[in-house]
C-alpha positions in Angstrom: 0.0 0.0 0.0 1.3 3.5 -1.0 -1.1 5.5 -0.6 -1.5 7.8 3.3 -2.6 5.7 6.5 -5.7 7.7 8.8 -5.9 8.6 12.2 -8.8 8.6 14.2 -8.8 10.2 18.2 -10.8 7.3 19.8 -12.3 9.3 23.2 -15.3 9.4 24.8 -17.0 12.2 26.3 -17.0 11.0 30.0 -14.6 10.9 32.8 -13.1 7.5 31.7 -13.3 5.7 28.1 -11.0 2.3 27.9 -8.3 2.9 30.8 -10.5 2.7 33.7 -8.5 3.9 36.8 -6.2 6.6 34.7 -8.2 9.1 35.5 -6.4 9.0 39.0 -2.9 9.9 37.2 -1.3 12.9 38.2 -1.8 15.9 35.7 -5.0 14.1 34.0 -7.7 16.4 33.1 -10.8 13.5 32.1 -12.6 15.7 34.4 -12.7 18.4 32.4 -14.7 16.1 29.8 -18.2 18.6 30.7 -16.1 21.8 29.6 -16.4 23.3 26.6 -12.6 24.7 26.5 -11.3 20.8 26.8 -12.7 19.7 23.9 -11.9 22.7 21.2 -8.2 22.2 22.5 -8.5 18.2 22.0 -9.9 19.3 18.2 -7.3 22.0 17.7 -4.1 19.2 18.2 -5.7 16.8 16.4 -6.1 18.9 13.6 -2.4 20.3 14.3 -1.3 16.3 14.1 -3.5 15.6 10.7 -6.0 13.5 12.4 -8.6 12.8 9.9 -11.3 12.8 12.6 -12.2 12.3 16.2 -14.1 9.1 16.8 -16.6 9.3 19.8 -17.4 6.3 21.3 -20.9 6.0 23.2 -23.2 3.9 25.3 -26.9 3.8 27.0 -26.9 2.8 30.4 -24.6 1.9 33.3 -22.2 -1.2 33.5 -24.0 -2.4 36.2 -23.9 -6.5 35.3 -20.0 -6.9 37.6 -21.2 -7.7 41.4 -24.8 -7.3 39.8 -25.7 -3.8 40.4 -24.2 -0.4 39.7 -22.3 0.6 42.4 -18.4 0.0 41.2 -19.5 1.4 38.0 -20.5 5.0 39.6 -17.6 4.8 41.7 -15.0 4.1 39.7 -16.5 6.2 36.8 -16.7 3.0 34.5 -17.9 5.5 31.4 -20.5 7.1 33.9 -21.1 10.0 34.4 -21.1 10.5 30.4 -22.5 13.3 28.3 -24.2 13.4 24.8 -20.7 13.7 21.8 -22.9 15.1 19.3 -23.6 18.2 21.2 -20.2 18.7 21.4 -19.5 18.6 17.6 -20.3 22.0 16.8 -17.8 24.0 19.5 -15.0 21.3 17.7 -15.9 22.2 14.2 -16.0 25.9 15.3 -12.2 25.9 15.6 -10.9 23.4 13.2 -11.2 23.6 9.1 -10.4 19.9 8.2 -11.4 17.8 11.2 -13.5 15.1 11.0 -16.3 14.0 13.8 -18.0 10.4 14.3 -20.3 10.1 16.3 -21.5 7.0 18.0 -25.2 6.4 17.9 -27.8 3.2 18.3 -30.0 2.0 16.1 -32.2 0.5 19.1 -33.5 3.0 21.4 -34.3 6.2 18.8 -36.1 6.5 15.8 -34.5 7.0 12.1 -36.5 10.1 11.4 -35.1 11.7 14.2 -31.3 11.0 13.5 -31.4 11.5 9.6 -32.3 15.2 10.8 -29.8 15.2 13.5 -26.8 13.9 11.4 -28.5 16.1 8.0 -28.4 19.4 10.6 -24.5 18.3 12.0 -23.2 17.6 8.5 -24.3 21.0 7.0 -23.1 22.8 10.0 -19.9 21.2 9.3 -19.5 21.6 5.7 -19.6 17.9 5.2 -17.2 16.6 8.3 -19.6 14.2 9.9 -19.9 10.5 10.4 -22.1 7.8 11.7 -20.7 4.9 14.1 -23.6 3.0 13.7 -24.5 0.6 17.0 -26.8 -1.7 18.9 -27.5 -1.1 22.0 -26.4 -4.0 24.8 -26.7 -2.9 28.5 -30.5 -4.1 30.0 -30.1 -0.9 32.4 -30.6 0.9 28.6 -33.3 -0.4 28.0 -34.9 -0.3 31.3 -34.3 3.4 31.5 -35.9 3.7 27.6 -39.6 1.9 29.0 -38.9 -1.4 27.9 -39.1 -4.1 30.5 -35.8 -6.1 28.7 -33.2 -5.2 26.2 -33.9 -6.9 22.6 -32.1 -10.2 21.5 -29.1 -9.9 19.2 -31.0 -10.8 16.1 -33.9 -8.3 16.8 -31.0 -5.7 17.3 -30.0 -6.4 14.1 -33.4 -7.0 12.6 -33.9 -3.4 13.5 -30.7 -2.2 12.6 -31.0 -3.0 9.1 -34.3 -1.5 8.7 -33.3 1.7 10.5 -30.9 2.4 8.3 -32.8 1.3 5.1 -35.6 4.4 6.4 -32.3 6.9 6.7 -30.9 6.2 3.2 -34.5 6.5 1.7 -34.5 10.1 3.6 -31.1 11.1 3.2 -30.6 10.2 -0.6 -33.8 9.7 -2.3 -36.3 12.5 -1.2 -34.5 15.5 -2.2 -33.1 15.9 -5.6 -29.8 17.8 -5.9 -31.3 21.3 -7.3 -34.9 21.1 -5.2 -33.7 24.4 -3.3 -34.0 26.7 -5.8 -34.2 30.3 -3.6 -36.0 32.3 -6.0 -36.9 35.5 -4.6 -38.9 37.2 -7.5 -41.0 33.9 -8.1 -41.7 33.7 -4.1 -40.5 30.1 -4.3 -37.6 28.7 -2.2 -38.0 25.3 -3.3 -39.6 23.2 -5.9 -42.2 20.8 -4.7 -42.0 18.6 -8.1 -38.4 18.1 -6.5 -39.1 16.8 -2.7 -40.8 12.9 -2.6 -42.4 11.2 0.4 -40.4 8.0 0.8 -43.4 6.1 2.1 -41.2 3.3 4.0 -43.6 0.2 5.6 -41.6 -1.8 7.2 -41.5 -4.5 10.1 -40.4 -2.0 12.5 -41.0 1.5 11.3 -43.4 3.4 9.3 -42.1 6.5 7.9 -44.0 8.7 5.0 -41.1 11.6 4.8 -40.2 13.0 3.5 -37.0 14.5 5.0 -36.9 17.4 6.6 -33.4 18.6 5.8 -32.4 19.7 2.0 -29.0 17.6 0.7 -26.0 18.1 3.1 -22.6 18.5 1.5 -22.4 14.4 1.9 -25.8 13.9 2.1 -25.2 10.6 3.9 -22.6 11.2 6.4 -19.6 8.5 6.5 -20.7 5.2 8.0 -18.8 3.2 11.0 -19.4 0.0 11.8 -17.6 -2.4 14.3 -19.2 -5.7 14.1 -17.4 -8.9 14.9 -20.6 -11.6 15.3 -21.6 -13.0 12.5 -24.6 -11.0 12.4 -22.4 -8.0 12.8 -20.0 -8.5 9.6 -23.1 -8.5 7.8 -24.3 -5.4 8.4 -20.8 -3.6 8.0 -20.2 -5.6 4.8 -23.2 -4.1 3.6 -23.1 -0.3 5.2 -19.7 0.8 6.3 -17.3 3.2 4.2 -14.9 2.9 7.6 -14.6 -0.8 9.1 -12.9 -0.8 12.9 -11.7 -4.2 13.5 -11.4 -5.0 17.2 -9.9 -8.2 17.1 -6.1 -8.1 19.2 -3.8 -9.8 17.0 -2.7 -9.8 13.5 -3.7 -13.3 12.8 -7.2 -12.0 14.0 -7.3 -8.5 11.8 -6.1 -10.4 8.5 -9.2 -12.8 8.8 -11.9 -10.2 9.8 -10.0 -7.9 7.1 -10.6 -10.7 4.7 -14.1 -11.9 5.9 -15.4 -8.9 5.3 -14.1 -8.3 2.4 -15.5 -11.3 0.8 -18.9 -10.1 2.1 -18.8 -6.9 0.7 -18.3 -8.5 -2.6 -21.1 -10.5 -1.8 -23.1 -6.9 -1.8 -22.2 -6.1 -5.2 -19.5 -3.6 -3.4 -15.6 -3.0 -4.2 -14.2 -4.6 -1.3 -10.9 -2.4 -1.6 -13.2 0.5 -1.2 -13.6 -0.2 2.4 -11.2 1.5 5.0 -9.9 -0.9 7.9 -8.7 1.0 11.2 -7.7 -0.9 14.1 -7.5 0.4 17.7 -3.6 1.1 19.4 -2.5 2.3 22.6 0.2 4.1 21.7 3.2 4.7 24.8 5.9 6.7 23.6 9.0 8.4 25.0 11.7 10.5 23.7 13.9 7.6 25.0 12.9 3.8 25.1 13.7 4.2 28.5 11.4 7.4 28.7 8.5 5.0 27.1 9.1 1.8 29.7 8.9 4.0 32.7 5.8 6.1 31.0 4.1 2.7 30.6 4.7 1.6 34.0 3.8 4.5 35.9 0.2 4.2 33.4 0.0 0.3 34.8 0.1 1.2 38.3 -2.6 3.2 38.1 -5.3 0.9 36.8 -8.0 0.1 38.7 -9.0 -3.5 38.1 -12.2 -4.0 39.7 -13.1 -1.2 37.5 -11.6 -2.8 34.3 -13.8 -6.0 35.4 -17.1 -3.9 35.7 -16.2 -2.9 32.3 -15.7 -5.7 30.5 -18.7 -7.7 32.3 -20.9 -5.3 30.5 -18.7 -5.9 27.1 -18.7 -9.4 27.8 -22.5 -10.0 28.8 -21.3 -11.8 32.1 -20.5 -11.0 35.9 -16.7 -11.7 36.5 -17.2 -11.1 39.7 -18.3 -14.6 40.1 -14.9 -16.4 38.8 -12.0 -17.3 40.2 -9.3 -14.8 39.1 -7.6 -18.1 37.9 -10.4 -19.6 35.8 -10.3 -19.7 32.3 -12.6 -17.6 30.2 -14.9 -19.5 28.1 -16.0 -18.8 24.4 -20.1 -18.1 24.9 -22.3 -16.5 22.1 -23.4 -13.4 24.1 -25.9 -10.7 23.3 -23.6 -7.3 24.0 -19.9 -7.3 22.4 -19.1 -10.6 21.0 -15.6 -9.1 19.8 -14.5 -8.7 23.1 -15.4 -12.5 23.7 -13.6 -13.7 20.8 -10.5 -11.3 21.3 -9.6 -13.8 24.3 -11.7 -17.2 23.1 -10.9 -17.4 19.6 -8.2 -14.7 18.0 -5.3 -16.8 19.7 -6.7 -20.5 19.5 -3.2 -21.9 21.3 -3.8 -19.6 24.6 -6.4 -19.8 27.2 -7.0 -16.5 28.9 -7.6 -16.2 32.7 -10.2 -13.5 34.3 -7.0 -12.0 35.8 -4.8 -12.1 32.8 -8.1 -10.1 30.7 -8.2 -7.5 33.3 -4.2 -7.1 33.7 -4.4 -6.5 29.5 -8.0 -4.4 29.0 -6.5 -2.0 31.9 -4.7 -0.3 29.2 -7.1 0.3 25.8 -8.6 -2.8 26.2 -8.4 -5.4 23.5 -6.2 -3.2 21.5 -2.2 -3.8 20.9 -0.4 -1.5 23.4 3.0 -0.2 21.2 5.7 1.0 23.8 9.0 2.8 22.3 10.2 5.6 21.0 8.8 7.3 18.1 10.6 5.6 15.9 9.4 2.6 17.3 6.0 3.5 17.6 6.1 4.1 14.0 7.8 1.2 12.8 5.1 -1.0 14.3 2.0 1.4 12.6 3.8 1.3 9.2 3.9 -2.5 9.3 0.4 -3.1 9.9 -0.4 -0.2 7.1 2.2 -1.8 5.0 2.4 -5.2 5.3 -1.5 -6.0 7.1 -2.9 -3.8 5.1 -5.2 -1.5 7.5 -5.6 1.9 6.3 -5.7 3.8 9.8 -5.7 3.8 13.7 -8.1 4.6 16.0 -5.5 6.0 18.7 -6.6 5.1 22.0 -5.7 7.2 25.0 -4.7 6.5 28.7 -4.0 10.0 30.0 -5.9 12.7 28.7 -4.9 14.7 26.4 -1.4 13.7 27.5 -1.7 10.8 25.1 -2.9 12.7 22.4 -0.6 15.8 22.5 2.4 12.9 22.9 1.6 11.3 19.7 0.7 14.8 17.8 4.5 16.1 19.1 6.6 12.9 18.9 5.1 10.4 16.3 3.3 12.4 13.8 6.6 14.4 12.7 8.0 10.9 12.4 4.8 9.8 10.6 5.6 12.6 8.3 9.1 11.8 8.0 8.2 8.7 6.3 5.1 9.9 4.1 2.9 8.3 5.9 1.0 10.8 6.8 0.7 14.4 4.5 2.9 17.4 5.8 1.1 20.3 5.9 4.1 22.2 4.9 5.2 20.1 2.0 4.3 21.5 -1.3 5.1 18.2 -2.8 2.2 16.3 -0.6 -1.0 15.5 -2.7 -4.3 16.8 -0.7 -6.1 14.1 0.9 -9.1 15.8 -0.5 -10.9 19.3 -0.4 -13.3 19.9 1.9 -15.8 16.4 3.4 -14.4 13.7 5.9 -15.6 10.9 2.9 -13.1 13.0 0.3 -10.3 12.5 3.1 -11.1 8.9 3.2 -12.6 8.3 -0.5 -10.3 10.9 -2.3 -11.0 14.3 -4.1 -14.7 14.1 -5.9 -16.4 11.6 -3.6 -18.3 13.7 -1.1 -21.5 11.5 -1.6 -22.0 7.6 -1.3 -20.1 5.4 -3.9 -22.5 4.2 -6.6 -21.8 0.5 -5.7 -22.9 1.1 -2.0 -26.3 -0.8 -1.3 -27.9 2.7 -0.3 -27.0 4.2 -4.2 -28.6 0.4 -5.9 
């Protein structure tokens, strides 16, 4: 591969995201996740380090499955207390030109009406810099707080999923035409009504007339995320995503997912190369290896484990609490993240994983490599999974914040742009990633809107 690798900031906007216990760490500022000021200066470096966007994760609920109710999960600030990302979109675009913003949203608990306008409203304000992460929703406290009396099975999720999106397409590409706003002030007429078409969807689980009630948005269907590792899951991001994040912890693990979904894609009548693969990394660097090594220790001591296992009993559908710390962990089909099960049940086949070797690993980024070294290092290791795995970008976790951000925007991004991997700003020579939409910086110059082999364009 020759052409530039993509970075994504992976954050959350709560006190802790993947590294439960960090927030402890002397100098962190997660706190400051509810003010306004934090998160224009997160946008402004990652624009400064080329980041192509930052990637909000989400959730509904509380992780309250560990010990069986919710109280290490409000303690330790397991991603509670948590505010809403996409309000915090606009103050990020207000300071940054280029920068990209997904947002994390369910299919399960809101209506596709309701987010077609949202996303329609964020991508004009924007000029076109908006994606989707598209989710299910997995915590029963979700759906409890949402007036159902139990969360939906995986396959109803799904069910629903593929509808919901189905309604958004219909809304976001089909019921305006490109020239319906016409703004004709002598005629009286702002837009043609021959131009605007009710979409009529009847469906299983939604009846929508339309038609939308947003005009065409510079990308009129922002840039779709998807993360599914089930078999359900690759599915649906064979079929919808433009941007595919692969969870799974090794290489071995990425290059069959990679090629899985791939060969589903095709399946859907898409270009499987048109797909961009990210994986997540928790990058640890140090002017000095040294430096790095005692950065990554002093980031160890300061996870908290119970709170790592309230975490990934919600991602893992099961109370850990009730195990041994010595007993293995045992491959189960579950109904919230099944690629956290198979990260430690099937992506390494010759090891068996127990509950305290998970929680000594996830206390760091999770299921995500950790890459510890200089910036040489640290780059070494991205360019061989750009180069030689094939992934086109990394979601770049964080374990301080913004320490981890502003250490990879100072130290490994001139090294990034040493090597071409990522464009220099300041180098005439560097071709544009594209002008003006997130889907241009992924898709290239000229593809603001959906490619015509996507399932939405058929």
């Amino acid at each position: 591969m020759s052409d530039h690798l993509h970075l994504n900031l992976f954050t959350m906007a709560s006190v802790e995201h993947v590294s439960p216990g960090s927030w402890t760490y002397p100098g962190d500022r997660s706190p400051e996740y509810t003010d306004r000021e934090y998160w224009t200066e997160v946008a402004r470096t990652a624009e400064r380090g080329g980041f192509d966007a930052v990637f909000f994760a989400d959730v509904r609920g509380i992780y309250d499955v560990y010990g069986d109710d919710r109280e290490t999960a409000v303690e330790k600030a397991v991603q509670t207390p948590a505010s809403d990302p996409q309000l915090v979109v606009p103050a990020m675009a207000e300071v940054t030109d280029d920068l990209g913003f997904a947002v994390t949203r369910s299919t399960t608990y809101t209506h596709p009406y309701q987010l077609a306008r949202e996303f329609s409203t964020l991508d004009h304000l924007t000029d076109g810099r908006v994606a989707l992460n598209v989710v299910t929703s997995y915590l029963q406290s979700a759906a409890e707080n949402l007036g159902l009396d139990e969360r939906m099975d995986k396959e109803t999720r799904y069910d629903r999923a593929d509808e919901f999106l189905d309604v958004c397409y219909e809304l976001w590409e089909e019921s305006w035409d490109d020239d319906a706003v016409e703004i004709d002030r002598e005629a009286g007429r702002y837009t043609d009504p021959e131009k605007v078409s009710a979409i009529d969807h009847e469906g299983e689980h939604f009846s929508v007339p339309g038609p939308h009630g947003c005009e065409p948005s510079p990308q009129r269907t922002p840039v779709i995320y998807q993360a599914g590792s089930s078999d359900r899951g690759r599915e649906f991001a064979a079929a919808n995503a433009e941007g595919v994040f692969a969870s799974q912890p090794t290489e071995e693990g990425v290059r069959e997912y990679m090629t899985d979904v791939k060969s589903r894609a095709a399946d859907h009548g898409r270009d499987p190369e048109s797909l961009n693969f990210f994986i997540g990394v928790v990058p640890i660097v140090g002017e000095t290896e040294a430096a790095a090594e005692a950065k990554h220790e002093a980031y160890k001591a300061h996870v908290d484990v119970e709170a790592t296992l309230a975490l990934l009993s919600g991602f893992l559908d099961m109370d850990l609490s009730e195990l041994d710390p010595d007993q293995k962990v045992e491959h189960i089909e579950t109904d919230a993240i099944q690629g956290t099960m198979n990260a430690f049940t099937k992506a390494q086949p010759d090891r068996e994983w127990t509950v305290r070797e998970v929680a000594e690993f996830c206390g760091l980024g999770t299921t995500s490599p950790k890459i510890v070294g200089t910036p040489e290092q640290v780059v070494d290791e991205l360019e061989y999974w750009h180069e030689e795995v094939g992934v086109h970008g990394f979601n770049v976790k964080e374990v301080v914040r913004p320490d981890s951000l502003t250490d990879f925007v100072d130290l490994v991004v001139p090294e990034l742009r040493e090597r071409g991997l990522v464009p220099d700003p300041d180098d005439a020579g560097d071709a544009p990633r594209g002008d003006g939409t997130l889907r241009e910086r992924l898709l290239g110059p000229g593809q603001s809107g959906l490619r015509e082999d996507h399932p939405a364009k058929q």
